[in-house]
VEXDREN-2710 file (C-alpha; in Angstrom, 1 decimal):
% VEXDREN-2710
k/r/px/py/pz
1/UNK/-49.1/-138.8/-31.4
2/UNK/-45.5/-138.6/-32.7
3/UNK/-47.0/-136.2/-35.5
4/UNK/-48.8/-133.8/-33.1
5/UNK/-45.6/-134.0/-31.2
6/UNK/-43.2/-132.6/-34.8
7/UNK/-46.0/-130.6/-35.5
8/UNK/-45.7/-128.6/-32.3
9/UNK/-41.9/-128.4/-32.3
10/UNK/-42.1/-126.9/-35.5
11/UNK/-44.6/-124.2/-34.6
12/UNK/-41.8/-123.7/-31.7
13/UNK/-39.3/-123.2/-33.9
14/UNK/-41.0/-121.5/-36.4
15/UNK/-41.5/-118.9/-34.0
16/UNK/-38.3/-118.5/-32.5
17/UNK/-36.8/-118.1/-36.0
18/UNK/-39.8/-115.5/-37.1
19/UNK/-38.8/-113.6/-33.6
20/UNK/-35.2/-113.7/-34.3
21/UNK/-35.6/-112.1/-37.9
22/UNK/-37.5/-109.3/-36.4
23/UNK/-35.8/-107.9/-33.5
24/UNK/-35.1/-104.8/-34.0
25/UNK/-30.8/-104.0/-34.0
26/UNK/-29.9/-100.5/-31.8
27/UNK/-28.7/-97.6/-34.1
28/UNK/-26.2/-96.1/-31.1
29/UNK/-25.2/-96.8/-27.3
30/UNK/-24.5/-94.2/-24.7
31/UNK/-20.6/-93.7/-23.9
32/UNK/-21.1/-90.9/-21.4
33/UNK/-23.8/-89.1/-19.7
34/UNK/-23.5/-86.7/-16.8
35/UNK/-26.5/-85.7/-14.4
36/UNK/-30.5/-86.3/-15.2
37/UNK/-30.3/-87.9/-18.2
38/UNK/-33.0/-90.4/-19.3
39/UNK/-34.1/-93.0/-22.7
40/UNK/-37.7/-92.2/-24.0
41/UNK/-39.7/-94.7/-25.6
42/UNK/-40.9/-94.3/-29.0
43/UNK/-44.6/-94.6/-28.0
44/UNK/-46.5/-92.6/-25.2
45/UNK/-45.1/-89.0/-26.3
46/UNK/-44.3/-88.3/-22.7
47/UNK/-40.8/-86.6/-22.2
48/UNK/-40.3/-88.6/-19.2
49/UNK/-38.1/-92.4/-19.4
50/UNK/-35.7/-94.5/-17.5
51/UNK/-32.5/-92.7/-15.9
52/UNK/-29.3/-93.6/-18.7
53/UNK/-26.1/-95.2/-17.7
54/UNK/-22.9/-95.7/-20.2
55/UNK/-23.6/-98.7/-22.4
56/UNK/-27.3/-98.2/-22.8
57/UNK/-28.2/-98.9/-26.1
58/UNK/-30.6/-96.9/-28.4
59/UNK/-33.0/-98.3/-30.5
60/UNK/-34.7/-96.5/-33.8
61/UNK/-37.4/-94.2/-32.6
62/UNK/-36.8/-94.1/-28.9
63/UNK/-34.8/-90.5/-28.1
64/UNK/-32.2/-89.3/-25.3
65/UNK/-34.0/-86.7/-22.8
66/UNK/-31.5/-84.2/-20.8
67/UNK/-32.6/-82.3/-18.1
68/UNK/-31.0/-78.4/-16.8
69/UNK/-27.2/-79.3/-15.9
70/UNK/-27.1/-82.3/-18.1
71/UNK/-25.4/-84.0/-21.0
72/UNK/-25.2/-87.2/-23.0
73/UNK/-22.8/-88.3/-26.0
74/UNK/-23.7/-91.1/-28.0
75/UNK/-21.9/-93.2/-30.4
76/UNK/-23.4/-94.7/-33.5
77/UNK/-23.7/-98.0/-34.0
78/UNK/-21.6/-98.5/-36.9
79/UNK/-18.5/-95.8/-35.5
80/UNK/-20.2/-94.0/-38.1
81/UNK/-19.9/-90.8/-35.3
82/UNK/-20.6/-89.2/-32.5
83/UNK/-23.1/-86.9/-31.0
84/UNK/-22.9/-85.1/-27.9
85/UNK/-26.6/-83.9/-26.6
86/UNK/-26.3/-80.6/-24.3
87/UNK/-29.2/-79.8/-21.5
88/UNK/-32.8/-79.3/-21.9
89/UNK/-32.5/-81.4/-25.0
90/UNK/-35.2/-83.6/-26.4
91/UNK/-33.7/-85.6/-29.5
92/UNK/-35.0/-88.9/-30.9
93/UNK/-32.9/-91.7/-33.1
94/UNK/-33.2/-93.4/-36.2
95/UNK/-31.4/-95.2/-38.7
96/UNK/-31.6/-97.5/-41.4
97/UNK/-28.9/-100.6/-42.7
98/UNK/-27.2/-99.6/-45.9
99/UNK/-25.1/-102.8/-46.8
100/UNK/-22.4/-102.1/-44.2
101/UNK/-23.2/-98.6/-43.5
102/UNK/-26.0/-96.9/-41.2
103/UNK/-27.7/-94.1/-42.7
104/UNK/-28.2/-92.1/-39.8
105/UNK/-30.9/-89.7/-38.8
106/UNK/-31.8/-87.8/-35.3
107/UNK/-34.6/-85.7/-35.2
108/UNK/-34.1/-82.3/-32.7
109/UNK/-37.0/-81.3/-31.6
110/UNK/-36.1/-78.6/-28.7
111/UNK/-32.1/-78.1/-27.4
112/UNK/-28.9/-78.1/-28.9
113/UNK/-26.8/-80.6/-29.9
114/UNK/-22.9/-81.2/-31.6
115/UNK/-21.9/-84.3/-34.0
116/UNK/-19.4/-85.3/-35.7
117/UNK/-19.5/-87.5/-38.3
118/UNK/-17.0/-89.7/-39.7
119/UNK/-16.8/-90.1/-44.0
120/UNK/-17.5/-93.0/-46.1
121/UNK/-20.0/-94.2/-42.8
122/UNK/-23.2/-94.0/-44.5
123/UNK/-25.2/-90.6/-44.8
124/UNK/-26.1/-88.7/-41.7
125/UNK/-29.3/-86.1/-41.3
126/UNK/-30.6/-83.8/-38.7
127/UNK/-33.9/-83.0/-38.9
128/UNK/-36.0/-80.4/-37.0
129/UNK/-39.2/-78.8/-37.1
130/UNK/-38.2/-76.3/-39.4
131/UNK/-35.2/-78.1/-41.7
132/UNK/-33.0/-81.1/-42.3
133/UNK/-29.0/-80.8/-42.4
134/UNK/-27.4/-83.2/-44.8
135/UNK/-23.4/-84.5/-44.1
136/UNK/-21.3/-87.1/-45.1
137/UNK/-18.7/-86.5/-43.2
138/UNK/-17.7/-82.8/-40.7
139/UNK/-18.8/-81.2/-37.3
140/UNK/-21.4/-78.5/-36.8
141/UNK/-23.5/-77.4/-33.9
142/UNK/-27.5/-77.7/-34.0
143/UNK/-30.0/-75.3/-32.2
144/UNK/-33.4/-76.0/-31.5
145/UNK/-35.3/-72.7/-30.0
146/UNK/-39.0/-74.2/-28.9
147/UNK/-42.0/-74.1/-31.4
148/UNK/-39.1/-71.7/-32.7
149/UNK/-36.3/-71.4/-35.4
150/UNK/-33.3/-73.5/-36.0
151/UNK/-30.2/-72.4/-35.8
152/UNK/-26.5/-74.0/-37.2
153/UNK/-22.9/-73.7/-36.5
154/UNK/-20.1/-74.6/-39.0
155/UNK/-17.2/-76.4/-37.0
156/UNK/-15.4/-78.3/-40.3
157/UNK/-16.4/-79.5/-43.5
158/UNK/-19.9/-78.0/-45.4
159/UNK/-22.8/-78.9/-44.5
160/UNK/-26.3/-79.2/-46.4
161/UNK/-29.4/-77.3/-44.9
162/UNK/-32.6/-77.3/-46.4
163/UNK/-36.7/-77.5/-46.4
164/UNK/-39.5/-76.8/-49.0
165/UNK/-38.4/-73.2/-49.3
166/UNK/-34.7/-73.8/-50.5
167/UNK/-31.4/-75.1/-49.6
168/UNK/-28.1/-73.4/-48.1
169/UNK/-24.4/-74.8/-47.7
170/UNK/-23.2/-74.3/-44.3
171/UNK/-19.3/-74.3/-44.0
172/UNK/-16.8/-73.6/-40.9
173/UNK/-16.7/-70.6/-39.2
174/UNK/-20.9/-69.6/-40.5
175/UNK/-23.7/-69.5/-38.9
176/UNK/-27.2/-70.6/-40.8
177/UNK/-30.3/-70.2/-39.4
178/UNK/-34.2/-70.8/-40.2
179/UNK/-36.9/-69.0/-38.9
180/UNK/-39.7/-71.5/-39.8
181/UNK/-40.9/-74.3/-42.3
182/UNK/-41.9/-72.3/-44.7
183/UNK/-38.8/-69.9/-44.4
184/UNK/-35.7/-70.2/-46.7
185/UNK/-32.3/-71.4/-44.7
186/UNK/-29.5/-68.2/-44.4
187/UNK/-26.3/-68.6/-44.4
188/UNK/-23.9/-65.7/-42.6
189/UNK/-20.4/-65.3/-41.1
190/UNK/-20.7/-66.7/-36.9
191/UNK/-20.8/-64.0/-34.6
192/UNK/-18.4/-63.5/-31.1
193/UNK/-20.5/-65.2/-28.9
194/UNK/-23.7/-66.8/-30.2
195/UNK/-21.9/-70.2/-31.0
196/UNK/-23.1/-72.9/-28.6
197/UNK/-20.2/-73.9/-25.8
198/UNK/-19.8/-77.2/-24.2
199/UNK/-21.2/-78.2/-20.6
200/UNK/-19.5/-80.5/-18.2
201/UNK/-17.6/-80.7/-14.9
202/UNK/-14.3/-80.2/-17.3
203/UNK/-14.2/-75.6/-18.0
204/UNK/-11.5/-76.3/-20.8
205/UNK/-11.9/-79.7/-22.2
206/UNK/-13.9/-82.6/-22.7
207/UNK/-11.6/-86.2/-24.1
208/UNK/-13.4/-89.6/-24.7
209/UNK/-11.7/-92.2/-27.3
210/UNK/-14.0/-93.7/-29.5
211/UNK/-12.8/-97.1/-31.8
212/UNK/-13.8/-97.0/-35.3
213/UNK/-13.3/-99.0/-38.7
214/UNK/-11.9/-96.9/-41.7
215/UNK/-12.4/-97.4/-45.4
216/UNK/-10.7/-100.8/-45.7
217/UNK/-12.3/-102.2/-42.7
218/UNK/-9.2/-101.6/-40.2
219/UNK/-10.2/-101.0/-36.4
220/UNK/-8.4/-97.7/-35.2
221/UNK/-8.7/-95.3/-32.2
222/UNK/-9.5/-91.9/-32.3
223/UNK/-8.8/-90.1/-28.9
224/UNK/-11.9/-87.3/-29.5
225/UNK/-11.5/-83.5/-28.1
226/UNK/-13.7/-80.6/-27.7
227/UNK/-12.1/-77.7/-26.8
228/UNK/-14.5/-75.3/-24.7
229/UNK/-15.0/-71.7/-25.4
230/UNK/-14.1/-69.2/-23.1
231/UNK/-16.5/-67.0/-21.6
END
Protein backbone atom coordinates (compact mmCIF):
# COMPACT_ATOMS: atom_id res chain seq x y z
CA UNK A 1 0.00 0.00 0.00
CA UNK A 2 2.83 2.41 1.07
CA UNK A 3 4.37 1.61 -2.43
CA UNK A 4 1.28 2.40 -4.55
CA UNK A 5 1.05 5.39 -2.36
CA UNK A 6 5.20 6.73 -3.49
CA UNK A 7 4.38 5.49 -6.65
CA UNK A 8 1.57 7.89 -7.23
CA UNK A 9 3.24 10.94 -5.59
CA UNK A 10 5.94 10.46 -7.94
CA UNK A 11 3.79 10.35 -11.08
CA UNK A 12 2.43 13.73 -9.28
CA UNK A 13 5.41 15.20 -9.26
CA UNK A 14 6.75 13.96 -12.17
CA UNK A 15 4.20 15.86 -13.82
CA UNK A 16 4.27 19.02 -12.24
CA UNK A 17 8.06 19.24 -12.96
CA UNK A 18 7.48 17.99 -16.84
CA UNK A 19 4.63 20.94 -16.88
CA UNK A 20 6.91 23.40 -15.32
CA UNK A 21 9.85 22.71 -18.00
CA UNK A 22 7.41 23.35 -20.73
CA UNK A 23 5.48 26.44 -20.22
CA UNK A 24 5.99 28.52 -22.57
CA UNK A 25 7.91 32.19 -21.34
CA UNK A 26 6.12 35.57 -23.15
CA UNK A 27 8.45 37.30 -25.71
CA UNK A 28 6.86 41.04 -24.84
CA UNK A 29 3.98 42.69 -22.65
CA UNK A 30 1.78 45.53 -23.68
CA UNK A 31 2.72 49.06 -22.06
CA UNK A 32 0.12 51.10 -23.86
CA UNK A 33 -2.74 50.57 -26.08
CA UNK A 34 -5.44 53.14 -27.02
CA UNK A 35 -9.03 52.21 -28.51
CA UNK A 36 -10.03 48.58 -30.04
CA UNK A 37 -7.13 46.80 -29.63
CA UNK A 38 -7.19 43.02 -29.06
CA UNK A 39 -4.52 39.61 -28.46
CA UNK A 40 -5.05 36.79 -31.20
CA UNK A 41 -4.26 33.38 -30.53
CA UNK A 42 -1.83 31.52 -32.48
CA UNK A 43 -4.43 28.83 -33.65
CA UNK A 44 -7.90 29.46 -35.33
CA UNK A 45 -6.56 32.16 -37.99
CA UNK A 46 -9.47 34.38 -37.12
CA UNK A 47 -8.54 38.15 -36.77
CA UNK A 48 -10.80 38.45 -33.91
CA UNK A 49 -9.31 38.04 -29.84
CA UNK A 50 -9.67 39.33 -26.37
CA UNK A 51 -9.80 43.26 -25.87
CA UNK A 52 -5.79 44.26 -24.52
CA UNK A 53 -5.09 46.18 -21.46
CA UNK A 54 -1.39 47.48 -20.29
CA UNK A 55 0.41 44.57 -18.84
CA UNK A 56 -0.89 41.90 -21.00
CA UNK A 57 1.62 39.66 -21.90
CA UNK A 58 2.45 38.18 -25.44
CA UNK A 59 3.30 34.80 -25.98
CA UNK A 60 5.32 33.43 -29.28
CA UNK A 61 2.86 33.01 -32.10
CA UNK A 62 -0.11 34.79 -30.76
CA UNK A 63 -0.24 38.56 -32.55
CA UNK A 64 -1.62 42.18 -31.55
CA UNK A 65 -4.82 43.12 -33.74
CA UNK A 66 -5.71 47.07 -34.05
CA UNK A 67 -8.71 48.15 -35.31
CA UNK A 68 -9.52 51.97 -37.39
CA UNK A 69 -8.47 54.72 -34.60
CA UNK A 70 -6.27 52.40 -32.73
CA UNK A 71 -2.74 51.75 -31.47
CA UNK A 72 -0.65 49.50 -29.31
CA UNK A 73 3.24 49.67 -28.24
CA UNK A 74 4.79 46.74 -26.91
CA UNK A 75 7.88 46.14 -25.06
CA UNK A 76 10.11 43.09 -25.47
CA UNK A 77 10.70 40.91 -22.99
CA UNK A 78 14.21 41.23 -22.60
CA UNK A 79 14.14 45.59 -22.98
CA UNK A 80 15.55 44.42 -26.04
CA UNK A 81 12.94 47.30 -27.64
CA UNK A 82 10.03 48.59 -28.51
CA UNK A 83 7.42 48.45 -31.11
CA UNK A 84 4.61 50.70 -31.56
CA UNK A 85 1.69 48.96 -33.84
CA UNK A 86 -0.52 51.84 -35.66
CA UNK A 87 -4.39 50.95 -36.84
CA UNK A 88 -5.64 48.35 -39.04
CA UNK A 89 -2.61 46.37 -38.14
CA UNK A 90 -2.39 42.66 -37.97
CA UNK A 91 1.15 41.67 -36.53
CA UNK A 92 2.02 38.31 -34.85
CA UNK A 93 5.21 37.66 -32.28
CA UNK A 94 7.98 35.45 -31.95
CA UNK A 95 11.12 34.93 -30.39
CA UNK A 96 13.62 32.64 -29.43
CA UNK A 97 16.27 32.56 -25.98
CA UNK A 98 19.77 33.23 -27.02
CA UNK A 99 21.82 32.83 -23.61
CA UNK A 100 20.57 36.18 -22.19
CA UNK A 101 19.37 37.72 -25.21
CA UNK A 102 15.89 37.36 -27.24
CA UNK A 103 16.27 37.04 -30.77
CA UNK A 104 13.32 38.77 -31.80
CA UNK A 105 10.99 38.30 -34.78
CA UNK A 106 7.36 39.89 -35.67
CA UNK A 107 5.80 38.90 -38.64
CA UNK A 108 3.54 42.05 -40.47
CA UNK A 109 1.15 40.72 -42.32
CA UNK A 110 -1.18 43.93 -43.20
CA UNK A 111 -0.55 47.70 -41.47
CA UNK A 112 2.24 49.56 -40.41
CA UNK A 113 4.27 49.54 -37.68
CA UNK A 114 7.58 51.57 -35.88
CA UNK A 115 10.45 49.81 -33.61
CA UNK A 116 13.12 50.65 -32.16
CA UNK A 117 15.54 48.41 -31.19
CA UNK A 118 18.15 48.62 -28.60
CA UNK A 119 22.07 47.09 -29.54
CA UNK A 120 23.81 44.21 -28.07
CA UNK A 121 19.87 42.78 -27.27
CA UNK A 122 19.88 39.95 -29.37
CA UNK A 123 18.97 40.10 -33.23
CA UNK A 124 15.68 41.52 -34.31
CA UNK A 125 13.67 40.65 -37.79
CA UNK A 126 10.63 41.82 -39.47
CA UNK A 127 9.18 39.66 -41.75
CA UNK A 128 6.33 40.21 -44.25
CA UNK A 129 4.85 38.54 -47.08
CA UNK A 130 7.13 39.89 -49.41
CA UNK A 131 10.70 40.45 -47.22
CA UNK A 132 12.51 40.30 -43.97
CA UNK A 133 14.33 43.42 -42.37
CA UNK A 134 17.37 42.54 -40.41
CA UNK A 135 18.74 45.11 -37.30
CA UNK A 136 20.79 44.97 -34.43
CA UNK A 137 20.19 47.92 -33.16
CA UNK A 138 18.11 51.58 -35.02
CA UNK A 139 14.49 52.74 -35.76
CA UNK A 140 12.63 52.37 -39.04
CA UNK A 141 9.08 52.37 -40.04
CA UNK A 142 7.38 49.19 -41.67
CA UNK A 143 4.46 49.24 -44.29
CA UNK A 144 2.32 46.42 -45.05
CA UNK A 145 -0.15 47.29 -48.16
CA UNK A 146 -2.68 44.06 -48.35
CA UNK A 147 -1.84 41.04 -50.55
CA UNK A 148 0.47 43.98 -51.61
CA UNK A 149 4.11 45.38 -51.40
CA UNK A 150 6.14 46.43 -48.45
CA UNK A 151 7.34 49.41 -47.89
CA UNK A 152 10.36 50.87 -45.32
CA UNK A 153 11.36 54.03 -43.70
CA UNK A 154 14.87 54.80 -42.36
CA UNK A 155 14.55 56.69 -38.95
CA UNK A 156 18.47 55.89 -37.61
CA UNK A 157 20.95 53.40 -37.94
CA UNK A 158 20.91 50.90 -41.39
CA UNK A 159 18.84 48.52 -41.77
CA UNK A 160 19.00 45.03 -43.64
CA UNK A 161 16.10 44.18 -46.23
CA UNK A 162 15.97 41.31 -48.17
CA UNK A 163 14.15 38.00 -49.91
CA UNK A 164 15.19 35.41 -52.58
CA UNK A 165 15.64 38.06 -55.17
CA UNK A 166 18.41 40.13 -53.35
CA UNK A 167 19.19 42.25 -50.48
CA UNK A 168 19.19 46.26 -49.92
CA UNK A 169 20.69 48.49 -46.92
CA UNK A 170 18.13 50.80 -45.73
CA UNK A 171 19.68 53.84 -43.82
CA UNK A 172 18.00 57.22 -42.26
CA UNK A 173 16.31 59.51 -44.20
CA UNK A 174 15.50 56.41 -47.37
CA UNK A 175 12.80 54.83 -48.26
CA UNK A 176 12.98 50.92 -49.55
CA UNK A 177 10.23 49.29 -50.87
CA UNK A 178 9.24 45.73 -52.36
CA UNK A 179 6.78 45.09 -54.79
CA UNK A 180 6.51 41.27 -54.25
CA UNK A 181 8.34 37.98 -53.19
CA UNK A 182 9.83 37.45 -56.09
CA UNK A 183 10.80 41.26 -56.57
CA UNK A 184 14.29 42.64 -55.60
CA UNK A 185 14.16 45.33 -52.43
CA UNK A 186 14.88 49.35 -53.73
CA UNK A 187 16.35 51.54 -51.95
CA UNK A 188 15.65 55.53 -52.64
CA UNK A 189 15.84 58.98 -50.94
CA UNK A 190 12.10 59.40 -48.55
CA UNK A 191 9.81 61.57 -50.19
CA UNK A 192 7.76 64.91 -48.44
CA UNK A 193 5.01 63.14 -47.26
CA UNK A 194 4.85 59.34 -47.83
CA UNK A 195 6.66 58.57 -44.47
CA UNK A 196 4.15 57.01 -41.95
CA UNK A 197 3.11 59.57 -38.91
CA UNK A 198 2.12 58.63 -35.48
CA UNK A 199 -1.67 58.25 -34.18
CA UNK A 200 -2.84 59.17 -30.76
CA UNK A 201 -4.86 61.59 -28.68
CA UNK A 202 -1.28 63.58 -28.35
CA UNK A 203 -0.97 65.97 -32.34
CA UNK A 204 2.77 66.60 -31.39
CA UNK A 205 4.09 63.98 -29.13
CA UNK A 206 3.88 60.66 -27.84
CA UNK A 207 6.46 59.93 -24.23
CA UNK A 208 6.43 56.54 -22.38
CA UNK A 209 9.67 55.53 -20.30
CA UNK A 210 10.72 52.16 -20.73
CA UNK A 211 13.60 50.47 -18.06
CA UNK A 212 16.21 48.55 -19.70
CA UNK A 213 19.59 46.68 -18.90
CA UNK A 214 22.75 47.85 -20.90
CA UNK A 215 25.83 45.95 -21.84
CA UNK A 216 27.17 45.29 -18.33
CA UNK A 217 23.89 44.36 -16.98
CA UNK A 218 23.02 47.85 -15.27
CA UNK A 219 19.12 48.71 -15.04
CA UNK A 220 18.63 52.30 -16.62
CA UNK A 221 15.68 54.40 -17.79
CA UNK A 222 15.09 55.69 -21.00
CA UNK A 223 12.30 58.37 -21.17
CA UNK A 224 11.17 57.37 -25.13
CA UNK A 225 9.87 60.21 -27.68
CA UNK A 226 8.26 60.25 -30.91
CA UNK A 227 7.92 63.37 -32.29
CA UNK A 228 4.78 63.56 -34.82
CA UNK A 229 4.96 64.96 -38.23
CA UNK A 230 3.13 67.77 -39.19
CA UNK A 231 0.52 67.68 -41.66
Amino acid sequence: MRNKHFIGVLLVTLFLISFGNTAVEPVAVVIKARGKVFLVHAKGGQKKGKPVKRGQRILPGQSIFTKAKSFAIVRFIDNGGVVRIQSNSLCRFDGKRVKRNLAKNIYLEVGTVFSKIFKNKGGFRVSTPTSVASVKGTAFWTKQKFKGPTYYFGEEGVVEISNASGVALLKAGMTGYVLSPNSKPIVRKTRKGEKPVLESEDQSLDEFDLEFEDANGNTKSLKFKIRKNKK
